[in-house]
C-alpha positions as CSV (number, residue, x, y, z in Angstrom):
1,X,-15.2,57.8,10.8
2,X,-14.8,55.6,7.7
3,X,-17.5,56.1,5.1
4,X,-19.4,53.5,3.7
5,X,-17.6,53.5,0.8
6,X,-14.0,53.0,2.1
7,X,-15.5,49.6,4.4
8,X,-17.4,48.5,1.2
9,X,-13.8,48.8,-0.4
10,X,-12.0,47.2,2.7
11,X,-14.6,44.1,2.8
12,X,-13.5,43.9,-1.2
13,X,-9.5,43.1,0.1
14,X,-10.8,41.3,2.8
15,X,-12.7,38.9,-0.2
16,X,-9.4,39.1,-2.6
17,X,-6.9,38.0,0.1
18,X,-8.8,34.8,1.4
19,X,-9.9,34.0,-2.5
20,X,-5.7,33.9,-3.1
21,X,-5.2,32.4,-0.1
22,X,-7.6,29.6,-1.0
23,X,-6.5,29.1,-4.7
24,X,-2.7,29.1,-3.2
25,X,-3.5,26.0,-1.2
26,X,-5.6,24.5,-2.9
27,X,-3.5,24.9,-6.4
28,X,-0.1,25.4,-5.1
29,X,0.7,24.2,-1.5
30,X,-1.9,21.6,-1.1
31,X,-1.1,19.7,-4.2
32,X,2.3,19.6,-3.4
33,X,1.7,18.0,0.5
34,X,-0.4,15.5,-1.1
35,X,2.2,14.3,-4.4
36,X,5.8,13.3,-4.3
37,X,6.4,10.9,-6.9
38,X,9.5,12.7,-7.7
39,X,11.7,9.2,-6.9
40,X,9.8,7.3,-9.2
41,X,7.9,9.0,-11.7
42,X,7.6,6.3,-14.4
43,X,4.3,5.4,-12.0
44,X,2.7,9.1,-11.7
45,X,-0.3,8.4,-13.6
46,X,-0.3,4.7,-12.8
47,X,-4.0,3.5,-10.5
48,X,-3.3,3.2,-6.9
49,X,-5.7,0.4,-5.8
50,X,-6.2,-3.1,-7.4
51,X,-9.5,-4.4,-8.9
52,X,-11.6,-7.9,-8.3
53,X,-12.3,-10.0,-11.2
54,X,-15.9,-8.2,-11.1
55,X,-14.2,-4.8,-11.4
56,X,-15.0,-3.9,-8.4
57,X,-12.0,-1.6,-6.8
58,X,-9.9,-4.0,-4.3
59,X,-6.7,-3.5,-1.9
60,X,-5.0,-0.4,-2.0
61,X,-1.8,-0.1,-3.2
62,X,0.4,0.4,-0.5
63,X,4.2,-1.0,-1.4
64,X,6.9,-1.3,-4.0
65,X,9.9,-3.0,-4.9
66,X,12.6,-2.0,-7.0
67,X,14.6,-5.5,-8.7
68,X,14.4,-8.3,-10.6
69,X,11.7,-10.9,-10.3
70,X,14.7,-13.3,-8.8
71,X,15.4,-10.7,-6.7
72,X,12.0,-9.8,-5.3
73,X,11.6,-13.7,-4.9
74,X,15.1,-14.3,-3.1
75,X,14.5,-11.1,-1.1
76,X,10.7,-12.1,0.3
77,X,12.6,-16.1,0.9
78,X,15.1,-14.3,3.1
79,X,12.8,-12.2,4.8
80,X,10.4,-15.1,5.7
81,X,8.2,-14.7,3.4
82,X,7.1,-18.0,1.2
83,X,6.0,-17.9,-2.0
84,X,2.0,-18.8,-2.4
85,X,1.0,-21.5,-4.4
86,X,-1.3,-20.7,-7.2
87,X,-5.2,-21.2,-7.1
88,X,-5.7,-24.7,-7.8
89,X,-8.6,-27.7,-6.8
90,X,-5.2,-29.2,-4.7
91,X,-4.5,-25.7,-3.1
92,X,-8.4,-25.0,-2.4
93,X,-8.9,-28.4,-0.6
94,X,-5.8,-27.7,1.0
95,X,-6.2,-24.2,2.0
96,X,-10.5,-25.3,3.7
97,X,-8.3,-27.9,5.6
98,X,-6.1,-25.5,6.9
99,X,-9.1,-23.4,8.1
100,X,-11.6,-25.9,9.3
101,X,-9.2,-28.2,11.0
102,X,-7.2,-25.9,12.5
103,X,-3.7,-26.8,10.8
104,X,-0.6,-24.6,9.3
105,X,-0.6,-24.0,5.5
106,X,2.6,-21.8,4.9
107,X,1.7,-21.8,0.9
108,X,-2.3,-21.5,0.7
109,X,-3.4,-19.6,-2.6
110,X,-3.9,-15.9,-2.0
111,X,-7.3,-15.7,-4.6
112,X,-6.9,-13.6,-7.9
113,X,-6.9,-9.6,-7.2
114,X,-6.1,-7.7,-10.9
115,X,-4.1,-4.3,-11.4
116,X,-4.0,-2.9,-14.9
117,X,-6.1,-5.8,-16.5
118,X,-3.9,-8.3,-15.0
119,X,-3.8,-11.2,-11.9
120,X,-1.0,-10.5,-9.6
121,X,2.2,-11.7,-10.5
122,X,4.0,-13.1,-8.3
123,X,2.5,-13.3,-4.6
124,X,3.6,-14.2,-0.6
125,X,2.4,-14.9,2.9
126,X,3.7,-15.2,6.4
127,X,1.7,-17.0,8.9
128,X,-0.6,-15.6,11.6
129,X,-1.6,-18.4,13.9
130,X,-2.0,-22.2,13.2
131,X,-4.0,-21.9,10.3
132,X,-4.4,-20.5,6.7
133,X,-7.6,-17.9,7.7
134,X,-4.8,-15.7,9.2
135,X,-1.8,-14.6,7.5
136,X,-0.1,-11.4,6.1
137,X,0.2,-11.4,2.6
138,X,1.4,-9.6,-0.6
139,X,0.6,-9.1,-4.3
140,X,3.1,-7.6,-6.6
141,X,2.5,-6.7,-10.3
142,X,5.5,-5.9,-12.7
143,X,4.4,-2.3,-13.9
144,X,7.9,-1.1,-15.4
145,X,10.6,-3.0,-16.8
146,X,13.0,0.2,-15.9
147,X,12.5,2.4,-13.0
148,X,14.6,5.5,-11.7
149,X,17.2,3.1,-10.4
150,X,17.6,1.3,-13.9
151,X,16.1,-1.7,-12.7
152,X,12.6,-3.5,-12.8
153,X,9.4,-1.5,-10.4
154,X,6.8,-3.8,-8.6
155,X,4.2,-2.4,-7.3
156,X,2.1,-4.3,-4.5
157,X,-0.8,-4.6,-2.0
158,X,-0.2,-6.0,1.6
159,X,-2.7,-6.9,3.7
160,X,-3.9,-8.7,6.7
161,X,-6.4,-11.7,6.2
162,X,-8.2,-12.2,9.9
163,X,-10.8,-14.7,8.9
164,X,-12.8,-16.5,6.4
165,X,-16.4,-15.4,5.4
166,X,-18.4,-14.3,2.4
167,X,-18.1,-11.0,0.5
168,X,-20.2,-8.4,1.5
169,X,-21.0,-7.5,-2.3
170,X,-21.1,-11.1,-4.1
171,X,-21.6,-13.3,-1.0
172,X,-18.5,-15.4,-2.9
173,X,-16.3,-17.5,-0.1
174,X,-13.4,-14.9,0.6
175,X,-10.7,-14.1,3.3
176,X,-12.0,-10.8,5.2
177,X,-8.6,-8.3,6.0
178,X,-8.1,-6.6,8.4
179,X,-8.2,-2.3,8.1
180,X,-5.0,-1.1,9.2
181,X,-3.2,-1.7,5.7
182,X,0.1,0.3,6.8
183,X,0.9,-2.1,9.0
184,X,1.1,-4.7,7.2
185,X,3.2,-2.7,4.6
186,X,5.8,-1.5,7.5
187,X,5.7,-5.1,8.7
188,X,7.3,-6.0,5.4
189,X,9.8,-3.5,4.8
190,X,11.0,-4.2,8.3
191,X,11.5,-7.7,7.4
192,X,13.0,-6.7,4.6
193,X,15.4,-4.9,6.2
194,X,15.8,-7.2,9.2
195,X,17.4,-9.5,6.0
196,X,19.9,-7.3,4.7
197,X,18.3,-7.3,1.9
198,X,17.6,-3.8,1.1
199,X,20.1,-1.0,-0.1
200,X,17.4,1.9,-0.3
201,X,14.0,2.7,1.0
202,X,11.7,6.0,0.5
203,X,8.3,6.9,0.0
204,X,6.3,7.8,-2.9
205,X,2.8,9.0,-3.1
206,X,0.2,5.9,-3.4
207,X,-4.0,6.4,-2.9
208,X,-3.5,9.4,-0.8
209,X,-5.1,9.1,3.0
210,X,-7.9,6.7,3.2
211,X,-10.2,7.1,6.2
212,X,-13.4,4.9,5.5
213,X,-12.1,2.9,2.5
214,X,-13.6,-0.2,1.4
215,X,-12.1,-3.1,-0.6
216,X,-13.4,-5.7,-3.0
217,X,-14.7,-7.8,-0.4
218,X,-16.3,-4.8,1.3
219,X,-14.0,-5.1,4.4
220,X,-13.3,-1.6,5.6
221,X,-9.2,-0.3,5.3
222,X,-7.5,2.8,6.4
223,X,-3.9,4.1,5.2
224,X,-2.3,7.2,5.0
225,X,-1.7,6.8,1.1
226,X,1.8,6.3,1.3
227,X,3.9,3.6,-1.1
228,X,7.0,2.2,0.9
229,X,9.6,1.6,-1.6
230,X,12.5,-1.0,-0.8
231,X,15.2,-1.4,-3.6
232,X,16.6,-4.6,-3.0
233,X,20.2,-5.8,-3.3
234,X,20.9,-7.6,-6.3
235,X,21.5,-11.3,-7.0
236,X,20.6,-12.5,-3.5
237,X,23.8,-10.7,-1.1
238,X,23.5,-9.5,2.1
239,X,23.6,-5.7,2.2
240,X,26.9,-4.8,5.1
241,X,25.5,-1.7,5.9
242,X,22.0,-1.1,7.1
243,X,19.7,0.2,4.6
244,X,19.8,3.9,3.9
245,X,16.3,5.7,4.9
246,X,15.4,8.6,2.6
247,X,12.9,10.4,4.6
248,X,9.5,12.2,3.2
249,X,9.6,15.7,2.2
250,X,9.2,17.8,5.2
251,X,5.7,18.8,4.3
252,X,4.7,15.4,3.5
253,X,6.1,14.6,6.8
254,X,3.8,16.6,8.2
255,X,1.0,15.4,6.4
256,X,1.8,12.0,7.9
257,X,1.4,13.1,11.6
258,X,-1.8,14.9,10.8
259,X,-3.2,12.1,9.6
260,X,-2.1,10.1,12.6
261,X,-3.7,12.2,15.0
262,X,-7.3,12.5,13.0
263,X,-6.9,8.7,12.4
264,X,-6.5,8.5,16.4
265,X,-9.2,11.4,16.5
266,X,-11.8,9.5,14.7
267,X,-11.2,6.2,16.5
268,X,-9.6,4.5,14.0
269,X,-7.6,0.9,15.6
């Protein structure tokens, strides 16, 4: 029969093993599920989510592009993307037209979000209905003039806009989005693709998984923190070949169904 002694010293390793078994996750194995910037680490310490004009945190950031700005804007073009027209008393009359009358507007102003201090810089929509109140849309920002591939890195927020109503935090006249972020994102790398206009595409770590996230308009979001990268074929050519897929790290990519079954656990739609 053990003395108390020897199960006093056996609850002791007990105590050890799960404290190193807990500071190996959390420190060593965790960590590394969680971060893969290793394919573009010029944007490691860079903020993943965009700001309002009030400062108030905005969209996630949720996908890149690796070119020049006439490639990004040739590449969107192809992929049926059109450019949006900047916020102006023209595009604003235009754009409550759109919406109260019931009309397409394939170029209504996307309004101001900042990243870094600045507005977006360049910006795109595709349509959603007969109107401007729905649409899919994109903001990129320039953030490094030479990325891993030698070229320029955009870095951009794509998101859904279901409707027109007023923000839940200034009660300012906004578009409301809708919360499943990612697919908006994969809606543009597929077209993307679907355009030849892509050589490369790969992840890299972005906000991390977002269950209950909430953006400057106080519209709830989701996303499993993931930044789709796309470099894009230069000068405006057709790629021959479809685009090469570098897939996650195997323990990011099971991070990725983990997340999709609490996302489906939770009720998330």
């Amino acid at each position: 029969m053990a003395s108390g002694h020897t199960k006093t010293r056996r609850v002791w390793h007990w105590v050890l093993a799960a404290f190193l078994v807990w500071a190996a996750a959390a420190y060593i194995i965790l960590p590394r599920l969680w971060t893969h910037h290793e394919r573009q680490p010029g944007i490691r310490h860079m903020p993943m989510v965009t700001q309002t004009k009030q400062g108030i945190p905005g969209d996630p950031i949720d996908v890149g592009l690796v070119g020049t700005k006439e490639d990004v804007i040739r590449a969107m073009v192809a992929a049926g993307w059109r450019p949006a027209d900047p916020v102006t008393l023209k595009s604003s009359v235009a754009i409550v037209g759109s919406v109260v009358l019931g009309r397409a507007d394939p170029q209504a102003p996307v309004s101001p979000l900042f990243y870094d201090g600045r507005m977006q810089d360049l910006a795109f929509e595709k349509e959603v209905g007969k109107s401007a109140d729905r649409r899919d849309h994109v903001r990129f920002w320039k953030v490094l003039d030479v990325g891993a591939e030698r070229e320029p890195v955009w870095l951009g927020s794509a998101t859904y806009d279901r409707g027109v109503g007023l923000s839940h935090y200034t009660a300012a006249v906004t578009h409301h989005i809708g919360p499943d972020v990612d697919a908006v994102r994969d809606l543009l790398i597929d077209d993307l693709k679907a355009a030849d206009a892509v050589r490369t595409v790969y992840q890299v770590t972005g906000l991390g998984p977002t269950l209950f996230g909430r953006n400057g308009g106080g519209d709830a979001y989701y996303t499993d923190g993931e930044i789709w990268f796309a470099w894009l074929m230069p000068d405006g050519e057709k790629n021959p070949k479809p685009a090469i897929i570098i897939a996650p790290p195997p323990a990011v990519g099971a991070k990725d169904a983990i997340w999709s079954a609490v996302a489906n656990l939770v009720g998330v739609e």
